[in-house]
Residue frames relative to the residue before (quaternion, step in Angstrom):
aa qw qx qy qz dx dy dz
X 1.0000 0.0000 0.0000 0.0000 0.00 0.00 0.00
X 0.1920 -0.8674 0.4578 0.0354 3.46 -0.79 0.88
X 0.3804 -0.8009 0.4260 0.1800 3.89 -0.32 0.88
X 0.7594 -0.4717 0.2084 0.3966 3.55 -1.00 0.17
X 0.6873 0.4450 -0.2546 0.5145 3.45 1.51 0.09
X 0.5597 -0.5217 0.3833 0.5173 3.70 1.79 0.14
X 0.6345 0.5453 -0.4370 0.3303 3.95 0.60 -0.51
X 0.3550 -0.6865 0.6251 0.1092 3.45 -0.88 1.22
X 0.1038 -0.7151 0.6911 0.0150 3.13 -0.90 1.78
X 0.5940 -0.5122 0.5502 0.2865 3.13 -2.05 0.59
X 0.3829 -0.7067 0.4722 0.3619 3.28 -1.49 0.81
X 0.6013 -0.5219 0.3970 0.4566 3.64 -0.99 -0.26
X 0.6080 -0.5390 0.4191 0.4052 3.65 -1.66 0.30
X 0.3817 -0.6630 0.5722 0.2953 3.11 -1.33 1.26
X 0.7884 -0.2476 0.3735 0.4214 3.78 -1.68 -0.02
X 0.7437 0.3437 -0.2907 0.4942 3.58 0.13 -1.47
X 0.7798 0.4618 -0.3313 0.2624 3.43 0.46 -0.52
X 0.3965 0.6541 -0.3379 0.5485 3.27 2.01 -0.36
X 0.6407 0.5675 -0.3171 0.4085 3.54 0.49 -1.78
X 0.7254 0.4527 -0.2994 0.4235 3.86 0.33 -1.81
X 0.4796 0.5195 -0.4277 0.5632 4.56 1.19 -0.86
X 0.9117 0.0635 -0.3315 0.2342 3.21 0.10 -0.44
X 0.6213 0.6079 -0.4272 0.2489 3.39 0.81 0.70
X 0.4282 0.7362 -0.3074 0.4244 2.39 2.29 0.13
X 0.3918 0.7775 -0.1053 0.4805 3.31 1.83 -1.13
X 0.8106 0.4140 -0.1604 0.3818 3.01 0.28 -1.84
X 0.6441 0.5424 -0.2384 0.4839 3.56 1.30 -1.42
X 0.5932 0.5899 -0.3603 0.4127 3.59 0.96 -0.79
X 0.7020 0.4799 -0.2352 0.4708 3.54 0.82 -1.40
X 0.6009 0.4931 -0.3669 0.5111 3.78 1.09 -0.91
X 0.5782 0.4182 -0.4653 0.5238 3.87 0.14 -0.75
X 0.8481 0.1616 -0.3009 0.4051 3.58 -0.59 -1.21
X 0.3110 0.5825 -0.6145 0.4317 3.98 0.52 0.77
X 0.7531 0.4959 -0.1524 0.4047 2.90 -0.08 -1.67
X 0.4180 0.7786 -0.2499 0.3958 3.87 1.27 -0.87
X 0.7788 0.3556 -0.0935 0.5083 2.66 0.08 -2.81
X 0.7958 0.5076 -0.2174 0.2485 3.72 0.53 -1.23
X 0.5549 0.5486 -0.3189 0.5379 3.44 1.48 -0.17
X 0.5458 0.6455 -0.3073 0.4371 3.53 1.94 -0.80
X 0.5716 0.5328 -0.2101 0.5876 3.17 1.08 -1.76
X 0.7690 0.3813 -0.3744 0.3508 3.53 -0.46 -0.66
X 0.5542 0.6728 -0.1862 0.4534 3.31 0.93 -1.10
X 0.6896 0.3495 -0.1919 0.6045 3.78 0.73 -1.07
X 0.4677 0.7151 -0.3636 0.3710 3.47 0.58 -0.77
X 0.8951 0.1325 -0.0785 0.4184 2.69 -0.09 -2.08
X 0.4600 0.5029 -0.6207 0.3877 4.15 1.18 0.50
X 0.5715 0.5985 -0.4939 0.2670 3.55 0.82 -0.95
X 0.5842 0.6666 -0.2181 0.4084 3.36 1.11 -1.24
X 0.6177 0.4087 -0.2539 0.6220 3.54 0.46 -1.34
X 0.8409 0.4047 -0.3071 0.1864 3.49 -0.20 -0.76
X 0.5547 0.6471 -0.1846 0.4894 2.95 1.84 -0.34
X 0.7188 0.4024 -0.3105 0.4743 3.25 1.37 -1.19
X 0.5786 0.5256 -0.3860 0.4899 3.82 1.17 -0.32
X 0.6755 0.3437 -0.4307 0.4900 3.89 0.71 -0.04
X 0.4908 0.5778 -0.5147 0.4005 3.64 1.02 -0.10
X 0.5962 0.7730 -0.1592 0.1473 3.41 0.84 -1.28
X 0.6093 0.3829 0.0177 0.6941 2.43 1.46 -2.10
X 0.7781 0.2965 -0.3729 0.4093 3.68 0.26 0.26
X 0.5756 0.4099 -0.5324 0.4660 3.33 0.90 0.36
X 0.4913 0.5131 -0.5219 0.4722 3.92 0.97 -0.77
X 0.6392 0.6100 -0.3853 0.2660 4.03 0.23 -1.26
X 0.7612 0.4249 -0.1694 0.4598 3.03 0.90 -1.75
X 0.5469 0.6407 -0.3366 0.4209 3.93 1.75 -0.10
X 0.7795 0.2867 -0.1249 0.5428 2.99 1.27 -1.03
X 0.5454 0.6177 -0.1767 0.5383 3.52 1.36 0.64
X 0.2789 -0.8802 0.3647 0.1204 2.60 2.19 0.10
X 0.2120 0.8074 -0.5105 0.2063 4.18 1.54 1.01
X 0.5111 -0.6380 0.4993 0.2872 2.93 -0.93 1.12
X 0.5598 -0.6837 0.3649 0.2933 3.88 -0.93 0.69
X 0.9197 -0.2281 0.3003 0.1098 3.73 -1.07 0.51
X 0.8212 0.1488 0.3283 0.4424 2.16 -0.69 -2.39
X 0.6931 0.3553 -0.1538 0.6080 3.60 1.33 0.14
X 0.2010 0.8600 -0.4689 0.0140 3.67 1.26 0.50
X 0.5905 0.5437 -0.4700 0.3673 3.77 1.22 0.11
X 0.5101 -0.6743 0.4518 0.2845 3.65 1.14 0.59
X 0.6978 -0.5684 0.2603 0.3498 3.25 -1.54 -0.07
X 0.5547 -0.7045 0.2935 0.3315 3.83 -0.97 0.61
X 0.6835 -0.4326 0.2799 0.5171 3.77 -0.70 -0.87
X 0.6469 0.3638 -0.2920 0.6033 3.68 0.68 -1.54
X 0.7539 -0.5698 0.2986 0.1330 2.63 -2.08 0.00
X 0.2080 0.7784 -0.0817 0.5866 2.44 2.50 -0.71
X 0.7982 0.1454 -0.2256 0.5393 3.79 -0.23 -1.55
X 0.5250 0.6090 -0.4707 0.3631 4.37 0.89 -0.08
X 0.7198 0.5758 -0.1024 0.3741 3.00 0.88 -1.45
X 0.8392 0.0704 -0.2856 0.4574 3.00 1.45 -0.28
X 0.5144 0.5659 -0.4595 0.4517 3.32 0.92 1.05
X 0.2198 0.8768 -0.3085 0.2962 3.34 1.80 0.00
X 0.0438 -0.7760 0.6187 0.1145 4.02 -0.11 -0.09
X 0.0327 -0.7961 0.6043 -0.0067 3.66 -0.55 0.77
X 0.8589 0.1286 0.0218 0.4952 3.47 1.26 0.13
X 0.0723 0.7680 -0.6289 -0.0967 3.77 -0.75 0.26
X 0.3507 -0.6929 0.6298 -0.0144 3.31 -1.34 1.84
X 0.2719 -0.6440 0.7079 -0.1014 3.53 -1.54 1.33
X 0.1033 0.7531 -0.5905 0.2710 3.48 0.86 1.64
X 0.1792 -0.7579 0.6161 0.1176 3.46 -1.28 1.50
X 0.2340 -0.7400 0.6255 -0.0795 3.73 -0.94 1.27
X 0.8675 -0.0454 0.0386 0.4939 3.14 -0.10 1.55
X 0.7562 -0.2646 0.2398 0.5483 3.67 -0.51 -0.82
X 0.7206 0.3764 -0.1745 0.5556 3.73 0.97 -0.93
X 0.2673 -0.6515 0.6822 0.1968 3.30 -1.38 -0.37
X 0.2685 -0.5004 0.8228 -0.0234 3.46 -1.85 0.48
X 0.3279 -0.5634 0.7578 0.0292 2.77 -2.17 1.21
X 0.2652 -0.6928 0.6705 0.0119 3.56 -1.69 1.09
X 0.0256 -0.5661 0.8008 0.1941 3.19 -1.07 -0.21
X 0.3505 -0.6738 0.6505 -0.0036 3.05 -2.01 1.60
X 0.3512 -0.6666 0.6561 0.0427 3.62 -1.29 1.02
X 0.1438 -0.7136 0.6504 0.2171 3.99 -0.47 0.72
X 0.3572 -0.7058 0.5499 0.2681 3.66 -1.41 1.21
X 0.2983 -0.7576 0.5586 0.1584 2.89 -1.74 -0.02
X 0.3104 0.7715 -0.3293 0.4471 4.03 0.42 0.81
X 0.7614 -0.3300 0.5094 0.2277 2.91 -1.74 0.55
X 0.8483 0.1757 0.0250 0.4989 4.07 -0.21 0.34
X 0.8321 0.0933 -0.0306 0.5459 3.46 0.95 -0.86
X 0.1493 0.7066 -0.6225 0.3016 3.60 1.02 0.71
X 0.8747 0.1247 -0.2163 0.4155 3.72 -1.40 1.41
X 0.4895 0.6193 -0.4091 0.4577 3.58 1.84 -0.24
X 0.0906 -0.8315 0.5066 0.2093 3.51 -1.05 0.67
X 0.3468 -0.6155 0.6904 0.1554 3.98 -1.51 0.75
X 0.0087 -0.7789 0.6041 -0.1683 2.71 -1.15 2.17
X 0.1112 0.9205 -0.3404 0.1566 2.95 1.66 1.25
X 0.6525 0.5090 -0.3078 0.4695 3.50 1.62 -0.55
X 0.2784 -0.5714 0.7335 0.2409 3.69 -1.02 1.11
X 0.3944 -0.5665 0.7230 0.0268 2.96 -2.03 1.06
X 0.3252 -0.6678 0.5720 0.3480 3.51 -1.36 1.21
X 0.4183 -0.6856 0.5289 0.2743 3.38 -1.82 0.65
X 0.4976 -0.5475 0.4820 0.4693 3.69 -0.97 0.18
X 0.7837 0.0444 -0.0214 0.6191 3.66 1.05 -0.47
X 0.4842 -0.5754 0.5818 0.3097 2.95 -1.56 0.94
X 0.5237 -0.4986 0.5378 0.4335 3.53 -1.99 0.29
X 0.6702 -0.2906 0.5952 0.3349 3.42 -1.82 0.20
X 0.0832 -0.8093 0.5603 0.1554 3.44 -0.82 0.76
X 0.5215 0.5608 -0.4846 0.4228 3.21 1.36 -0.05
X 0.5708 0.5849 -0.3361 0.4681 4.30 1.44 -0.69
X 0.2086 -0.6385 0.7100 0.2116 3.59 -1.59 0.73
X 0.2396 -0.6597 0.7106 -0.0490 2.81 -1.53 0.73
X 0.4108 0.7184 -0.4837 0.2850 3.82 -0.16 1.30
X 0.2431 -0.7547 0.5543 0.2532 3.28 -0.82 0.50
X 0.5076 -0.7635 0.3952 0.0566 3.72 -0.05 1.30
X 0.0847 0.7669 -0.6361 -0.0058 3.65 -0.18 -1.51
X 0.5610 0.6606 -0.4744 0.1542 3.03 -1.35 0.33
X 0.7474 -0.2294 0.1058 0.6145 3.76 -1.24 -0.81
X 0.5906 0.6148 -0.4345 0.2905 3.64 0.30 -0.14
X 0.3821 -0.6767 0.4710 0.4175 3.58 1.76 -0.15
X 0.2549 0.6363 -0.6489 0.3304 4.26 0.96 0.88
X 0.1123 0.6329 -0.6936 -0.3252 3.58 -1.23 -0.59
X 0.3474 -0.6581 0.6052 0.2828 3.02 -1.81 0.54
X 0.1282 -0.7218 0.6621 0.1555 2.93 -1.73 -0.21
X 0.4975 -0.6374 0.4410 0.3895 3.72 -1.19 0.12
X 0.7895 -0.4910 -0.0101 0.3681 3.78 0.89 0.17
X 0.6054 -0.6023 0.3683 0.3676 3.43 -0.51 0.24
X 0.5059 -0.6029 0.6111 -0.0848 3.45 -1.20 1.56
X 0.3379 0.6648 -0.6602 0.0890 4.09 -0.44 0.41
X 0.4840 -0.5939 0.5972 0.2376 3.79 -0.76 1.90
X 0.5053 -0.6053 0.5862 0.1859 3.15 -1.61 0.53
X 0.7321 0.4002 -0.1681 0.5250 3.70 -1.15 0.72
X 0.8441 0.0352 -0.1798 0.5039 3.58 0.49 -1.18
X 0.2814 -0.8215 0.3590 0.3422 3.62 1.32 -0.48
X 0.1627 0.7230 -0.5666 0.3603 3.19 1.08 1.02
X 0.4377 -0.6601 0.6035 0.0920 2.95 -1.51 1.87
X 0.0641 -0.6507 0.7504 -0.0965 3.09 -2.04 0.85
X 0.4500 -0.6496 0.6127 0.0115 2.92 -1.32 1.71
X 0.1114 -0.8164 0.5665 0.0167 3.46 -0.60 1.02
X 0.1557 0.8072 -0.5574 0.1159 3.83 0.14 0.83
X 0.6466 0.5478 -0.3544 0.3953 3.60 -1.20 0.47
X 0.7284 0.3321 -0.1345 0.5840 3.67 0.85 -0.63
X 0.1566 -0.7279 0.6636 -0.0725 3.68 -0.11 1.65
X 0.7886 0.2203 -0.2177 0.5312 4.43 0.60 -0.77
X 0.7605 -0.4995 0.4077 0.0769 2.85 -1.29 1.18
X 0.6269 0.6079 -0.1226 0.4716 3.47 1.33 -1.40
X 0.7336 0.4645 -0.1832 0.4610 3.53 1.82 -1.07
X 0.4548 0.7356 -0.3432 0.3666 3.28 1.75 0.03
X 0.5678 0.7076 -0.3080 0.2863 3.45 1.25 0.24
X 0.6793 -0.0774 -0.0204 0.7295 3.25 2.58 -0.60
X 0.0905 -0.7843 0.5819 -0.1952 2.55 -0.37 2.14
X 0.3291 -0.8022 0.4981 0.0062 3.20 -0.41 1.83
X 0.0110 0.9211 -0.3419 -0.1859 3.05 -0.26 1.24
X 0.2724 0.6899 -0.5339 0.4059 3.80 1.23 1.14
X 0.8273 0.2000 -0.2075 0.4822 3.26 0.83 -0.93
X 0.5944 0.4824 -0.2993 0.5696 4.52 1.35 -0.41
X 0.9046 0.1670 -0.0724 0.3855 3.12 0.31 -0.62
X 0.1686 0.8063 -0.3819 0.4191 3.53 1.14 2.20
X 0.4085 0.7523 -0.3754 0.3553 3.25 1.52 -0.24
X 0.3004 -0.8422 0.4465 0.0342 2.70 -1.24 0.40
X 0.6576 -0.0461 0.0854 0.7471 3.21 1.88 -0.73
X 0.0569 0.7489 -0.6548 -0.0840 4.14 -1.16 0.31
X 0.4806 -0.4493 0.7305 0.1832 3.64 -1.70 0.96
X 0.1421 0.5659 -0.8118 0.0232 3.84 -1.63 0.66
X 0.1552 -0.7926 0.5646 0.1703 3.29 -1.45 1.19
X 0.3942 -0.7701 0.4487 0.2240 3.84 -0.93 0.21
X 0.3276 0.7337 -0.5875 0.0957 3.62 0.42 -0.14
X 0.5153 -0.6232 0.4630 0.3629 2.97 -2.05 -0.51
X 0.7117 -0.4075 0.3692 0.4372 3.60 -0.80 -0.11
X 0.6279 0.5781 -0.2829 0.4377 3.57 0.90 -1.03
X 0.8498 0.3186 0.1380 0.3966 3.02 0.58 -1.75
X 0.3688 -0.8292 0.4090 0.0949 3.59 1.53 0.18
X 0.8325 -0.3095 0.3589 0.2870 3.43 -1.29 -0.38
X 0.4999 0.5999 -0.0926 0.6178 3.06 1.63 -1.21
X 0.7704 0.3169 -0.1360 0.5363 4.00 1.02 -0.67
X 0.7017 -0.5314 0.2871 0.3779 3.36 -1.24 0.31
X 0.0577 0.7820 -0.5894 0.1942 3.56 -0.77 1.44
X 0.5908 -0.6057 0.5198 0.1179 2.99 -1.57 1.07
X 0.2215 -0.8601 0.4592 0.0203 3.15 -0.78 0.98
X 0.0892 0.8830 -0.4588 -0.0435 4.18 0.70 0.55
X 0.4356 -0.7154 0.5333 0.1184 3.63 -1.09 0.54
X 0.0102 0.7301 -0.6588 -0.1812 3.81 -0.66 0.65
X 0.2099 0.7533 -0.6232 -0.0104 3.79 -1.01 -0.03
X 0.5056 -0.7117 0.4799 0.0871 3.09 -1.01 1.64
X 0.5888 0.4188 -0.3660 0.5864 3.80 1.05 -0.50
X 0.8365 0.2166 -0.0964 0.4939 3.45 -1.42 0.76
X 0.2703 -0.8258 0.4575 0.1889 4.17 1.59 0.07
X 0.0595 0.9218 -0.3642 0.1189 3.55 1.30 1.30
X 0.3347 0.7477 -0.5734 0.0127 3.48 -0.78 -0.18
X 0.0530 0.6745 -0.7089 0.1994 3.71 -0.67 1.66
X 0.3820 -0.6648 0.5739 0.2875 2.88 -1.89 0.00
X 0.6826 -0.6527 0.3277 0.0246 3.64 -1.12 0.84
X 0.1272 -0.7390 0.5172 0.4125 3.76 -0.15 0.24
């Protein structure tokens, strides 16, 4: 088509051809969505893994290091009485739900519960978990076992398998003939997004040989 001066102008986009830009558009933005978010997830869940394996080793450290607790920063008293019960005899790696939390554990003394220990005190973490990461120790058909958490004695860091005690509330006498018999626990790592079904860290506990690795 030609204008009052002979110059052939172009015609304008039709609809369908507008419509096809943008689905071209659209598909472009969805790939690199999908991109950023498999990225994001991905970091996430090493940040995660990597955190829960330096927690590990520093609660076993601070077991066998005999660290004075936390949550009790006025240390221990004079009588025997005020030692005995500011004492730490342990530090517990109890998973609650998807995450976990560190205790410190108190051996009783008594009629019924003499050598049982009360791991009623949550310990502050140097870092919070990743709330977008799970944290659980599963079991099942996959041959995992689970367990309710891990137990590291104070002084010698010898591992314990805590099993039997699913509420939090029961962490006050934890019997260890009949809680603390394990032998070995499975913890998975995944992310929220992406579940079980997605990439996830796999970590080993084993009481023989005071193990802790991660798994394919």
């Amino acid at each position: 088509m030609n204008g009052k001066n002979g110059i052939k102008l172009n015609k304008g986009m039709t609809i369908i051809e507008i419509l096809v830009v943008m689905l071209i558009f659209m598909v472009i933005a969805s790939i690199g969505f999908s991109a950023i978010n498999n990225f994001k997830v991905g970091s996430e869940l090493a940040s995660g893994s990597a955190q829960f394996e330096n927690m590990v080793k520093t609660v076993q450290n601070n077991a066998r290091n005999n660290v004075v607790s936390r949550a009790n920063p006025e240390g221990v008293g004079s009588t025997s009485e005020e030692i005995f019960n500011t004492q730490i005899h342990g530090y517990l790696i109890y998973f609650s739900g998807n995450s976990y939390e560190v205790r410190s554990c108190k051996r009783l003394s008594g009629v019924g519960v003499e050598g049982w220990y009360d791991c009623s005190t949550v310990e502050p973490l140097q870092s919070q978990p990743i709330e977008s990461v799970n944290f659980n120790s599963p079991g099942g058909s996959t041959g995992s076992v689970a367990c309710n958490g891990i137990l590291y004695e104070n002084k010698t860091g010898r591992m314990n398998i805590l099993t039997g005690i699913s509420s939090p509330s029961s962490l006050n006498q934890i019997n260890p003939s009949s809680n603390l018999t394990g032998s070995e626990c499975d913890v998975e790592v995944s992310h929220v997004q992406k579940g079980s079904s997605g990439r996830v860290h796999n970590y080993k506990f084993e009481t023989d040989g005071n193990i802790f690795r991660e798994i394919d």
